[in-house]
N, C-alpha and C positions, 0 to 999 in steps of 0.2 A: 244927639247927632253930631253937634259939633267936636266934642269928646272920641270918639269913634270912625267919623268921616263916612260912614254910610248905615242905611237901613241893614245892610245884610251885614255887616261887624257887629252895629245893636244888638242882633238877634244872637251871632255867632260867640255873644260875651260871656265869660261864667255870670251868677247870681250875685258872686262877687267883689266882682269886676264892677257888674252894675249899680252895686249899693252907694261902692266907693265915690261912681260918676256923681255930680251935682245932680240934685233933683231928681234921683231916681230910685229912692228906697222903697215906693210905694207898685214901680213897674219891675222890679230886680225882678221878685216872685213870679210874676205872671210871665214874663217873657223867653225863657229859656222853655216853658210849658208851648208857648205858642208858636218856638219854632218848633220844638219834637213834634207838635202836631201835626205844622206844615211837611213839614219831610217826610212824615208818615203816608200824609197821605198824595204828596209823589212819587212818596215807595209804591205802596199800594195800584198807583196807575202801572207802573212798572213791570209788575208782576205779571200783570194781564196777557200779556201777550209779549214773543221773542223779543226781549232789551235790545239786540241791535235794528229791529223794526221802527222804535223811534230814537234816533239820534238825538235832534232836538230836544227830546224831551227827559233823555238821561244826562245829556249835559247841562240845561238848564237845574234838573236834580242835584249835581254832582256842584257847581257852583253854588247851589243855596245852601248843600250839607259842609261842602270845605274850604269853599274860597276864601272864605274870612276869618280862617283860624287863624290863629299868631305865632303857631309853631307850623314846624310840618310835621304830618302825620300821613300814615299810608293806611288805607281801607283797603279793602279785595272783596269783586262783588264774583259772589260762587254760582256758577247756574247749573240749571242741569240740561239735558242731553239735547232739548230743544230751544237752550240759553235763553232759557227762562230764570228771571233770577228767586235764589234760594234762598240768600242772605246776602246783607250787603254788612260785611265786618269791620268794626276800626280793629286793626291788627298792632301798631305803633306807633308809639309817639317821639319824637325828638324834639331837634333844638332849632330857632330861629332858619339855622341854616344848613339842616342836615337830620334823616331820618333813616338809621339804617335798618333794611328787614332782610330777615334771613327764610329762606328757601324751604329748610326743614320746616319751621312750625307752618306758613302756607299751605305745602302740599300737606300735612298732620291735619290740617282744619279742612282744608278740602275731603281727602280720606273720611274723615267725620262725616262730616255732610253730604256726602254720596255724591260731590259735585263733580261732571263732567267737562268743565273746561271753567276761569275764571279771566275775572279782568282786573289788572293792579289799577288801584287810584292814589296818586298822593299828591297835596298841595306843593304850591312854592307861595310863600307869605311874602317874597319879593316881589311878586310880580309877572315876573319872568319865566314861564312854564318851560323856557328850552331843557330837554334832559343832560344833565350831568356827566362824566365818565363813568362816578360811580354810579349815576341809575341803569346807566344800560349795561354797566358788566354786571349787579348784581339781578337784573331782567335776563340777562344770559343765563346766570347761574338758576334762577327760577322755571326760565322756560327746559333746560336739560335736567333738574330733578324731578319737574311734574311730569315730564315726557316717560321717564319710569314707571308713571304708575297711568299713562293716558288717560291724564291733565291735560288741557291744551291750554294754554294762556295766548288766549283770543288778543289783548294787547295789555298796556302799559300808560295812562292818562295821567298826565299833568296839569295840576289843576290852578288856575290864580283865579284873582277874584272877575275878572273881564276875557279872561281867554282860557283854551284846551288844548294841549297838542295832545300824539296821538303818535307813539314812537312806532307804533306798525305804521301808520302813513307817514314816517318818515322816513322808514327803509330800517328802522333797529331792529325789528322782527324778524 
C-alpha cells in the first residue's frame, strides 16, 4: 500500500509490478485474478438492466476498472438498442499524458457488435478529468462518423481515480 498509495492502484498493478514491490511475491499471483473477478462481476450487474438506469453504479464500475491505471487508456462501452451493455472494450493504450483513438476502428467494432449507440471512457492518471482540446475535437470526429452508420455516442467519460466528468453534461456533445 505504501508503494502504490491506494487499494485501487494495488489492484490496478501488472503481476509485475507487484513482484517487484517489497513483500509481495506471494500476493503478485492472486491479485490481478481478484480484480478481473471484481469487475466482472460489476460488469455483470451492468448488464442487467439499461446502463444509464444506474449511474452510480456504472461510475463506481468505471473508477474500479480505470481510475488507477498509470497510462491513459480509452475503453468504449457498446450497447444495444435498449443501452444495454454489449461489451465494455479497452480499445487504446497510450502514454502518461496522452491517448489518441481513432473514429474508424470504433465505429468498425461497433459495426461488429451490432451496437446501437456507445459510450467513450478514458482515464487521466493526473487526476484531473477536465477534457482536453484534443478530446473533444477527436469526440467530434467520432460522434460525425458513427452518425453514418446510426451510432449514437450517448457521451464521452473521463475518468481519475476520485472523479468523472461527462463531456455531454458539459455542453461537448
Amino acid at each position: 500500500m505504501r508503494e502504490f498509495g491506494s487499494l485501487a492502484a494495488v489492484l490496478a498493478a501488472s503481476a509485475g509490478r507487484l513482484r517487484a514491490a517489497s513483500g509481495c511475491d506471494r500476493a503478485a499471483a492472486g491479485l490481478p485474478a481478484v480484480h478481473r473477478a471484481m469487475l466482472r462481476s460489476l460488469e455483470s450487474e451492468l448488464s442487467e438492466r439499461p446502463l444509464l438506469s444506474s449511474t452510480d453504479a456504472l461510475l463506481h464500475y468505471l473508477r474500479s476498472d480505470m481510475g488507477s491505471l498509470p497510462v491513459e487508456a480509452v475503453h468504449v462501452l457498446f450497447l444495444d438498442a435498449t443501452l444495454r451493455l454489449i461489451r465494455n472494450e479497452p480499445m487504446f493504450h497510450g502514454t502518461i499524458g496522452e491517448c489518441p483513438f481513432y473514429a474508424r476502428e470504433v465505429v468498425r467494432r461497433g459495426l461488429e457488435l451490432g451496437a446501437a449507440s456507445l459510450i467513450l471512457v478514458h482515464n487521466h492518471p493526473s487526476g484531473d478529468p477536465t477534457p482536453s482540446r484534443d478530446d473533444r475535437k477527436r469526440t467530434r470526429e467520432l460522434i460525425d462518423a458513427a452518425r453514418l452508420f446510426d451510432i449514437q455516442v450517448v457521451d464521452h467519460l473521463i475518468i481519475s481515480r476520485t472523479e468523472c466528468r461527462s463531456m455531454r453534461a458539459m455542453g461537448f456533445l
